[in-house]
C-alpha positions as semicolon CSV with decimal commas, in nm:
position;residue;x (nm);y (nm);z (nm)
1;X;0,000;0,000;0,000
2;X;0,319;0,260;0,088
3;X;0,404;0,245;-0,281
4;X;0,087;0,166;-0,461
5;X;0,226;-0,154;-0,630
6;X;0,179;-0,523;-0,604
7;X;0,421;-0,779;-0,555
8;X;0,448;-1,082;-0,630
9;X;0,739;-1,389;-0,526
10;X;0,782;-1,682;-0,748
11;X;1,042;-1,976;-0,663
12;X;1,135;-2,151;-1,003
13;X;1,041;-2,547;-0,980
14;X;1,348;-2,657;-1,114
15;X;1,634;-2,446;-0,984
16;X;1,516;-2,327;-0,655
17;X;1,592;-1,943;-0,791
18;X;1,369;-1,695;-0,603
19;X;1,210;-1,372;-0,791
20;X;1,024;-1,118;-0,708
21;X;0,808;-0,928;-0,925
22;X;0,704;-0,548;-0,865
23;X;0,412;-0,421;-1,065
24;X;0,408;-0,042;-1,062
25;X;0,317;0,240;-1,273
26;X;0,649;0,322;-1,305
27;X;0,759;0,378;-1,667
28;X;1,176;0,381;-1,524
29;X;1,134;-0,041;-1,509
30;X;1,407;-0,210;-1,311
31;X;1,592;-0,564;-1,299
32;X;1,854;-0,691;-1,092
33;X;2,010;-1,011;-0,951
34;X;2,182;-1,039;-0,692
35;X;2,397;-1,342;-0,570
36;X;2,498;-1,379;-0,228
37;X;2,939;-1,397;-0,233
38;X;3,068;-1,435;0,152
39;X;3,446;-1,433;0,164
40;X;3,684;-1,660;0,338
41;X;4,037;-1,455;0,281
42;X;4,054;-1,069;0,110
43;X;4,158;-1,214;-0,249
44;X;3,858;-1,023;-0,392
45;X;3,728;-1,306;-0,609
46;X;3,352;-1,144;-0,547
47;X;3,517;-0,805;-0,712
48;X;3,745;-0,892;-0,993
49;X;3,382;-1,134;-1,060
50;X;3,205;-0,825;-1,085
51;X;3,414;-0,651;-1,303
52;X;3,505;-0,994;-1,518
53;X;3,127;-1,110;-1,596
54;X;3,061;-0,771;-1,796
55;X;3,347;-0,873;-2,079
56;X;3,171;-1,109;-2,293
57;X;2,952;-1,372;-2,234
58;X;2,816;-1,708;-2,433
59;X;2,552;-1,468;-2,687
60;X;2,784;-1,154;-2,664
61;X;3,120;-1,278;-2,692
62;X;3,292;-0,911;-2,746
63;X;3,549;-0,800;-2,527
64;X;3,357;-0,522;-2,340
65;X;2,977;-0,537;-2,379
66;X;2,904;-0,294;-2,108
67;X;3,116;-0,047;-2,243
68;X;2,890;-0,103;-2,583
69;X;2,603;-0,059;-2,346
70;X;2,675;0,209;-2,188
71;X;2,720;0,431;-2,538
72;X;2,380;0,323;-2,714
73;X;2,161;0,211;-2,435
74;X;1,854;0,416;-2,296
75;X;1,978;0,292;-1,966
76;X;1,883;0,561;-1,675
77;X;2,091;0,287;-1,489
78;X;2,342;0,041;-1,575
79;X;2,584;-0,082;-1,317
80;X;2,699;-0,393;-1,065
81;X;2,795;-0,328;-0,739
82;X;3,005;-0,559;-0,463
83;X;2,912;-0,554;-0,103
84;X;3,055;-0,790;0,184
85;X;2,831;-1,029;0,139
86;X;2,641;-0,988;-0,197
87;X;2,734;-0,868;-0,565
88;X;2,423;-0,680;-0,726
89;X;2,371;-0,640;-1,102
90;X;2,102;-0,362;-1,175
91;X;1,965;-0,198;-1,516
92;X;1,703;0,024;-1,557
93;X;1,526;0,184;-1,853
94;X;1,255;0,349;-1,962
95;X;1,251;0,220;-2,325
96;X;1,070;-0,132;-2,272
97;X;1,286;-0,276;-2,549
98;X;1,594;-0,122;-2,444
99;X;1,488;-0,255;-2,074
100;X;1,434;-0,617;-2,229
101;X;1,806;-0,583;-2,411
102;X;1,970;-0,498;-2,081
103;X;1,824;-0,755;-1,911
104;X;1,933;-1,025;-2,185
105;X;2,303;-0,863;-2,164
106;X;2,297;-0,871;-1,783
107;X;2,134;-1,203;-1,765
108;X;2,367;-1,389;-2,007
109;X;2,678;-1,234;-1,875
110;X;2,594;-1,335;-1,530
111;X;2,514;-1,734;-1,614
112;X;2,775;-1,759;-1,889
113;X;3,057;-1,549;-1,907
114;X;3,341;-1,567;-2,088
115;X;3,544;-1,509;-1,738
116;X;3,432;-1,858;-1,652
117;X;3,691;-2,008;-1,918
118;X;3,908;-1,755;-2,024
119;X;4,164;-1,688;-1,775
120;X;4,322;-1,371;-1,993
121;X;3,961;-1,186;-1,839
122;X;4,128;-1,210;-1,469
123;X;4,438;-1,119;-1,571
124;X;4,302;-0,815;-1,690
125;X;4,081;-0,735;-1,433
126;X;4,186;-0,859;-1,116
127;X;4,597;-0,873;-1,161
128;X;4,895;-0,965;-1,377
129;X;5,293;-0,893;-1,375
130;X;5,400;-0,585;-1,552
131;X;5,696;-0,381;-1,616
132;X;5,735;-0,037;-1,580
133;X;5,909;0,218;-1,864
134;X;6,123;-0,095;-1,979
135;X;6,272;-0,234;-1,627
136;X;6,338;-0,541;-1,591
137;X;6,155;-0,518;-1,238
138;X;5,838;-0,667;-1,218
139;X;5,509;-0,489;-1,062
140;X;5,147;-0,578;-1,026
141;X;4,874;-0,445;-1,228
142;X;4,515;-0,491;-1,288
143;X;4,118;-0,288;-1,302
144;X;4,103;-0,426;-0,949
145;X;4,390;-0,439;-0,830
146;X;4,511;-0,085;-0,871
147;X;4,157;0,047;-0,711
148;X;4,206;-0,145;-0,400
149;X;4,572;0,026;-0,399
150;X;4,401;0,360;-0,416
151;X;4,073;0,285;-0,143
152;X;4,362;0,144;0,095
153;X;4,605;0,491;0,026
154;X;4,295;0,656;0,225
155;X;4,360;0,615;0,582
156;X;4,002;0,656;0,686
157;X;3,922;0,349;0,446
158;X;4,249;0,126;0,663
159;X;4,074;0,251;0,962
160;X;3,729;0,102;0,870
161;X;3,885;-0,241;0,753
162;X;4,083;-0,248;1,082
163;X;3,780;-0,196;1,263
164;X;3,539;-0,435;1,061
165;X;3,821;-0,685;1,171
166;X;3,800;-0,617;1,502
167;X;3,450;-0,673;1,564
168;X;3,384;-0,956;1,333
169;X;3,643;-1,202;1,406
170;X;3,445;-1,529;1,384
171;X;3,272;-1,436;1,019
172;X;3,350;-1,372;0,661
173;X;3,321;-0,963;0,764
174;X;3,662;-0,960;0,925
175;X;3,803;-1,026;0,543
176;X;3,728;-0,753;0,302
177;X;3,527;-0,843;-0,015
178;X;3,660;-0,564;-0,234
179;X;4,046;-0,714;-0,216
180;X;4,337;-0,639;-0,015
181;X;4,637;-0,501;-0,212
182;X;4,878;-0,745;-0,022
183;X;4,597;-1,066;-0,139
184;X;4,455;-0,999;-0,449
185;X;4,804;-1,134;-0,653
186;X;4,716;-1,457;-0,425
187;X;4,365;-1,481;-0,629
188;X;4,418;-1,767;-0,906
189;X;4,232;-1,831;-1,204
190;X;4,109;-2,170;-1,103
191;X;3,993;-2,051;-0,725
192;X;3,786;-1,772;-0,953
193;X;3,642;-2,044;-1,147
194;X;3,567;-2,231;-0,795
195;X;3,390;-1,927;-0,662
196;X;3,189;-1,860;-0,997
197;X;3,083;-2,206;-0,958
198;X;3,001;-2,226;-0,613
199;X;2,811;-1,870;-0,593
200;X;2,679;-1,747;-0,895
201;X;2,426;-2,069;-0,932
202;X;2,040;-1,948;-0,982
203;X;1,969;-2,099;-0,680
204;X;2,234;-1,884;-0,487
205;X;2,065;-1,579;-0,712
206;X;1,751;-1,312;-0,621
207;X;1,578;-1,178;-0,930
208;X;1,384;-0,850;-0,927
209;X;1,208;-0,627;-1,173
210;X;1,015;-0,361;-1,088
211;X;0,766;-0,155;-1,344
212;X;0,501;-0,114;-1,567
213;X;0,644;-0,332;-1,818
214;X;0,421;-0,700;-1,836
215;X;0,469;-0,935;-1,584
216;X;0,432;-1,248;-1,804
217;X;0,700;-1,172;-1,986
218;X;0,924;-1,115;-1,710
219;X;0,895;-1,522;-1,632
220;X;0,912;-1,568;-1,948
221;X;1,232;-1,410;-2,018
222;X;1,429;-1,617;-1,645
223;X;1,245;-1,932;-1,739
224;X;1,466;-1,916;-2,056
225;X;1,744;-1,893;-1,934
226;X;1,730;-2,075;-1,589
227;X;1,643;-2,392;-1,886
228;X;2,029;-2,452;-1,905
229;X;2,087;-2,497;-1,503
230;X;1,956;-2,814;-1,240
231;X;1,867;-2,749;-0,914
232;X;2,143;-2,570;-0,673
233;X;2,230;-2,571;-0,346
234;X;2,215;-2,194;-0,141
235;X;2,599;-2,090;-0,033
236;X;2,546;-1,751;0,092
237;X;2,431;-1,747;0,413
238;X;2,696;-1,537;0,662
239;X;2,693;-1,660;1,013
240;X;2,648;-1,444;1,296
241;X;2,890;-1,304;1,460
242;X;2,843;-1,355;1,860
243;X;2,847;-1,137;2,100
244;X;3,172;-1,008;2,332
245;X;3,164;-1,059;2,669
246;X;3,345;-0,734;2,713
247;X;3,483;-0,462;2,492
248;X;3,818;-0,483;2,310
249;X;4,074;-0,250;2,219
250;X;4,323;-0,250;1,871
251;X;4,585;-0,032;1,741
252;X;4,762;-0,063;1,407
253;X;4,972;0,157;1,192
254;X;4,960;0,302;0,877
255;X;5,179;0,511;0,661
256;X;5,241;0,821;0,721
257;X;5,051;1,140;0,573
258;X;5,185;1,350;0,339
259;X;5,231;1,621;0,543
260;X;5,538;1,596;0,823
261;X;5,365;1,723;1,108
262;X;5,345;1,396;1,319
263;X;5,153;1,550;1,672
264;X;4,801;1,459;1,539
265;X;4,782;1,150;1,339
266;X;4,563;0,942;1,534
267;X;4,274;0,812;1,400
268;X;4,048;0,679;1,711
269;X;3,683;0,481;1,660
270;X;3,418;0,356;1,883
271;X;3,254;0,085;1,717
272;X;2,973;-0,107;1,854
273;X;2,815;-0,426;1,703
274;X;2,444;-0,375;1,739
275;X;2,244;-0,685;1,646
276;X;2,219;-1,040;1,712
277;X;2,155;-1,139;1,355
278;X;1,851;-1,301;1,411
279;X;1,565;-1,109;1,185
280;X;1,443;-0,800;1,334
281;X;1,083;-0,653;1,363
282;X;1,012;-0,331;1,109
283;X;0,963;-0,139;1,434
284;X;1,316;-0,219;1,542
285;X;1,506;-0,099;1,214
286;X;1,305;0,216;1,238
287;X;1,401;0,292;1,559
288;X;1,738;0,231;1,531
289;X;1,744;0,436;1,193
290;X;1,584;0,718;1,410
291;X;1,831;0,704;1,707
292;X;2,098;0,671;1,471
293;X;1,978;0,996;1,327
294;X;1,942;1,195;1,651
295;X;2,289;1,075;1,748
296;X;2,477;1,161;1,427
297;X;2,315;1,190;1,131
298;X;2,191;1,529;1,151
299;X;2,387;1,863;1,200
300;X;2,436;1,931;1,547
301;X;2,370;1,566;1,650
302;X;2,448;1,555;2,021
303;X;2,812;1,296;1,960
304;X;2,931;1,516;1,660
305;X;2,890;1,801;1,880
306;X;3,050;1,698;2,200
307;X;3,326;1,591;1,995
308;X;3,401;1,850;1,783
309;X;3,411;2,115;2,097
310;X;3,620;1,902;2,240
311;X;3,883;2,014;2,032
312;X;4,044;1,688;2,043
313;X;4,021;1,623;1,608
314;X;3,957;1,759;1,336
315;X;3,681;1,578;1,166
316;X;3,437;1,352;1,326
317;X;3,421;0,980;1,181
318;X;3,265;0,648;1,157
319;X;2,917;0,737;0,959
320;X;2,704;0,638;1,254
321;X;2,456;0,364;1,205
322;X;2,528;0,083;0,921
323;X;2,235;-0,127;0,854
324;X;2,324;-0,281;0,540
325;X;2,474;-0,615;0,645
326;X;2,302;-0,864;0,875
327;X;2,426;-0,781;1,164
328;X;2,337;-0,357;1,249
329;X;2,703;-0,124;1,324
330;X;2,736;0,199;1,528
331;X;3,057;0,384;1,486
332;X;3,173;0,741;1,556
333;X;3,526;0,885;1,612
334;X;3,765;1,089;1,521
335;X;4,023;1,165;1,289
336;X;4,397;1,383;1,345
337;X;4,397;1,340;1,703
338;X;4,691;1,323;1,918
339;X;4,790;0,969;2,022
340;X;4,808;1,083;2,403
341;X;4,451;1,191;2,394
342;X;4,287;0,848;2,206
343;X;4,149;0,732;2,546
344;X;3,965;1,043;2,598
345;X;3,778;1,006;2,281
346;X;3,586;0,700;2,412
347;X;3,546;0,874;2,727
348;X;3,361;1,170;2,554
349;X;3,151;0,929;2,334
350;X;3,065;0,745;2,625
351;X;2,961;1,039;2,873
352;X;2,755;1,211;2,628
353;X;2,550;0,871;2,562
354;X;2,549;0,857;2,937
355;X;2,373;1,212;2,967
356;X;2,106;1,118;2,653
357;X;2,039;0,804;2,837
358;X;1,919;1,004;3,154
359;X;1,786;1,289;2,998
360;X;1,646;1,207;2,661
361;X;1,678;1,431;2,327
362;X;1,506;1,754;2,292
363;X;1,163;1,633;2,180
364;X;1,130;1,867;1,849
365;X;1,465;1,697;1,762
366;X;1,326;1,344;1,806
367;X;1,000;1,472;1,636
368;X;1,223;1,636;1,329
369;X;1,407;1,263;1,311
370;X;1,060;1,056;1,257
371;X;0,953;1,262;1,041
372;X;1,251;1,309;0,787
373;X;1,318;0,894;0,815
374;X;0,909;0,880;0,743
375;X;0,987;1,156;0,455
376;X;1,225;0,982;0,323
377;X;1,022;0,648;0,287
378;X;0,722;0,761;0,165
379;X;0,869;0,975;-0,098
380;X;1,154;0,776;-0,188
381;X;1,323;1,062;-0,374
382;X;1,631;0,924;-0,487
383;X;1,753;1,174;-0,759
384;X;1,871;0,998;-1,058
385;X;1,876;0,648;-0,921
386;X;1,537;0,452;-1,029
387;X;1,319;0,434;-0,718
388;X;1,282;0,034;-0,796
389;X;1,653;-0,043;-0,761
390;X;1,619;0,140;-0,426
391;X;1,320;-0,076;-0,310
392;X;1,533;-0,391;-0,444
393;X;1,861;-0,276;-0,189
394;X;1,618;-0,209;0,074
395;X;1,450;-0,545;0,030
396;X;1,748;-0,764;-0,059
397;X;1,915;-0,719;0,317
398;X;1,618;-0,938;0,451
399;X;1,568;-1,177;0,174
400;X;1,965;-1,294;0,165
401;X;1,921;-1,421;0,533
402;X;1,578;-1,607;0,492
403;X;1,413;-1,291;0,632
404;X;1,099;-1,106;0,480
405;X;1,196;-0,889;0,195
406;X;0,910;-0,679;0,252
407;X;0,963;-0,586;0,612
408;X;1,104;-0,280;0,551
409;X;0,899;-0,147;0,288
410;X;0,576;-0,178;0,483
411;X;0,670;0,099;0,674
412;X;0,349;0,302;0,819
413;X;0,227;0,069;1,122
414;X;0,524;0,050;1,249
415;X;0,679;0,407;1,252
416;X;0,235;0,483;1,403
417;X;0,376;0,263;1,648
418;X;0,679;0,472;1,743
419;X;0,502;0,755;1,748
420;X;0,233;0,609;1,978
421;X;0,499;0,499;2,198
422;X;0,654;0,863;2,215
423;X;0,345;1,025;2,255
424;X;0,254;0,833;2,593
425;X;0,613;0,946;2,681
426;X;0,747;0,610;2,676
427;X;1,160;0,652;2,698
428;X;1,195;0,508;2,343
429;X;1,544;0,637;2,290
430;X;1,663;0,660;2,618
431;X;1,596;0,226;2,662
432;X;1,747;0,190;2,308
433;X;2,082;0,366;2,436
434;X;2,110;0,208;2,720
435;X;2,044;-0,166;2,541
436;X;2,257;-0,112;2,210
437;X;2,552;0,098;2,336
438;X;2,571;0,143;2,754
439;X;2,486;-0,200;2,809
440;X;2,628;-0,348;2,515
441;X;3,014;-0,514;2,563
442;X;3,012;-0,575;2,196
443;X;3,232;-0,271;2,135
444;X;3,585;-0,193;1,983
């Protein structure tokens, strides 16, 4: 009812593949699959993958099809996208034959690429030796490899991969999907081929369109290809990680800045693993989207300003709430501080949750928070990026883990229910603080 569309979710008899269909008068239509790709080491077989499926496939056996697409398609989107535990492939057009080309590109690609046999496609894109202005030394090169070298020259991006480590130790999160500079030259062709094998099955796959374009032919055009494949087994499921009995604490280096001065080159986190993993109720993800909000998603947030008078950094850090993998994150810091003061940034974090646990937020605050997140659902203005591949990220995080895909997107009873709850002057917030961070050891 939130987004005047039906939806319906098919499992194919044969393969086990699960789809879900969104009707909508929506003339920007939308596809995507997405195949769940947990990690056991920071090779970045699910990246080079992504990047290697889009350079020919069975039916389009040219070197770079996507680079074809992207000059004569319609597309208003046209992309594939890793995440720690998932690789997406979305299109979207408006033209319904463009839309149906697209999808046959996408779909091929995916099922049969030429990356699968061809082992000149990871050599390419994930690494190979080189030599540089005719020296006989040998260096690494690769698509893949030399963006990982470049997201790992940031030192807020070492920071976060430090920290993910920290507070996923027993999972596939402590190893970094997108590659590690130091393991991607480990990555072999035949352990690509095993991964392609193991996770890019139908069965291991979530299909999605979204749109006014027919829905018969949307089985229709699967079913066709889904013919060549037997039934598969599901590989993606990430265990949870469990919980701390008390907090930890990790340093590590990294190379120094470019500038010289050395006083303030501390970069110090408080990280806090939120969830259990077990699936949560809508009412739960809104509130902790709101209370991440009212802690440090909006200007003047009561963490980013304690910090930043404290005069301790120079930019606050950690991006607050992350909901997008199965287990929730909370992380704030800061960045250039000096390495004498790092214990009094967790001591600042921790007193001014302290004082919102007794006190509460100012209520127009809270107020201004439920409103924007409810805003933001109902509207579901997302610029240039077709509102159905949003619905499909925002459903996807529940369906990979056997949840409801849905839950999320049915979004008005529970954030009534919130506001219910506030308007009896329940301590909404207050409880949540105290339960997620205070009383939470689950923190690095």
């Amino acid at each position: 009812a939130e987004f005047q569309s039906v939806a319906y979710v098919f499992t194919h008899q044969r393969t086990r593949a699960e789809l879900i269909s969104v009707v909508a008068a929506d003339e920007n239509k939308c596809f995507g699959v997405t195949f769940g790709t947990p990690v056991e080491n920071s090779n970045g077989a699910p990246h080079v993958l992504e990047h290697s499926v889009l350079c020919g496939s069975r039916k389009y056996p040219i070197k770079e099809p996507f680079v074809e697409l992207m000059k004569s398609s319609q597309q208003t989107f046209l992309n594939a996208m890793t995440f720690p535990d998932r690789t997406v492939y979305p299109v979207a057009s408006c033209n319904l034959q463009d839309f149906y080309n697209l999808i046959d590109v996408y779909l091929d690609a995916v099922l049969h690429p030429r990356a699968a046999t061809d082992p000149m496609v990871h050599a390419q894109e994930g690494w190979h030796y080189s030599t540089t202005d005719g020296k006989d030394e040998l260096d690494f090169k690769g698509v893949v490899f030399n963006e990982m070298k470049g997201v790992y020259s940031s030192h807020e991006a070492f920071h976060h991969y430090q920290t993910r480590e920290a507070l996923f130790p027993n999972t596939a999160h402590r190893f970094d999907s997108g590659g590690h500079p130091l393991e991607i030259p480990d990555l072999t062709f035949e352990y690509l081929q095993q991964f392609y094998r193991k996770h890019y099955h139908p069965a291991n796959g979530r299909f999605w369109f979204y749109g006014d374009d027919p829905l018969d032919k949307r089985l229709e055009i699967v079913n066709a290809f889904l013919a060549d494949f037997e039934e598969g087994q599901r590989t993606d499921i990430i265990d949870a990680q469990p919980f701390f009995d008390k907090p930890v604490k990790k340093s590590a280096a990294f190379p120094q800045r470019d500038d010289s001065d050395m006083s303030k080159k501390t970069i110090c986190s408080v990280t806090w693993l939120l969830t259990p993993g077990e699936a949560q109720t809508a009412e739960e993800k809104f509130a902790l989207s709101v209370l991440g909000s009212l802690l440090l998603g909006r200007r003047g947030s009561p963490l980013q300003k304690a910090l930043m008078e404290s005069g301790l950094g120079a930019q606050v850090i950690g991006g607050g709430l992350d909901d997008t993998l199965r287990q929730h994150v909370f992380s704030v810091g800061l960045d250039r501080v000096a390495p004498e003061n790092s214990a009094k940034v967790e001591e600042i974090v921790l007193s001014t949750l302290q004082q919102l646990a007794r006190d509460g937020f100012e209520p127009d605050a809270v107020a201004a928070a439920v409103n924007s997140l409810e805003f933001m659902l109902r509207e579901q203005n997302t610029g240039t990026f077709p509102k159905g591949l949003a619905l499909m990220l925002a459903a996807v995080r529940d369906w990979m883990y056997e949840g409801n895909p849905f839950t999320t997107l049915h979004f008005q009873k529970p954030l009534d229910s919130i506001k219910q709850r506030l308007a009896a002057n329940e301590p909404v917030f207050q409880e949540m603080i105290k339960k997620y961070l205070l009383d939470n050891p689950h923190r690095v």
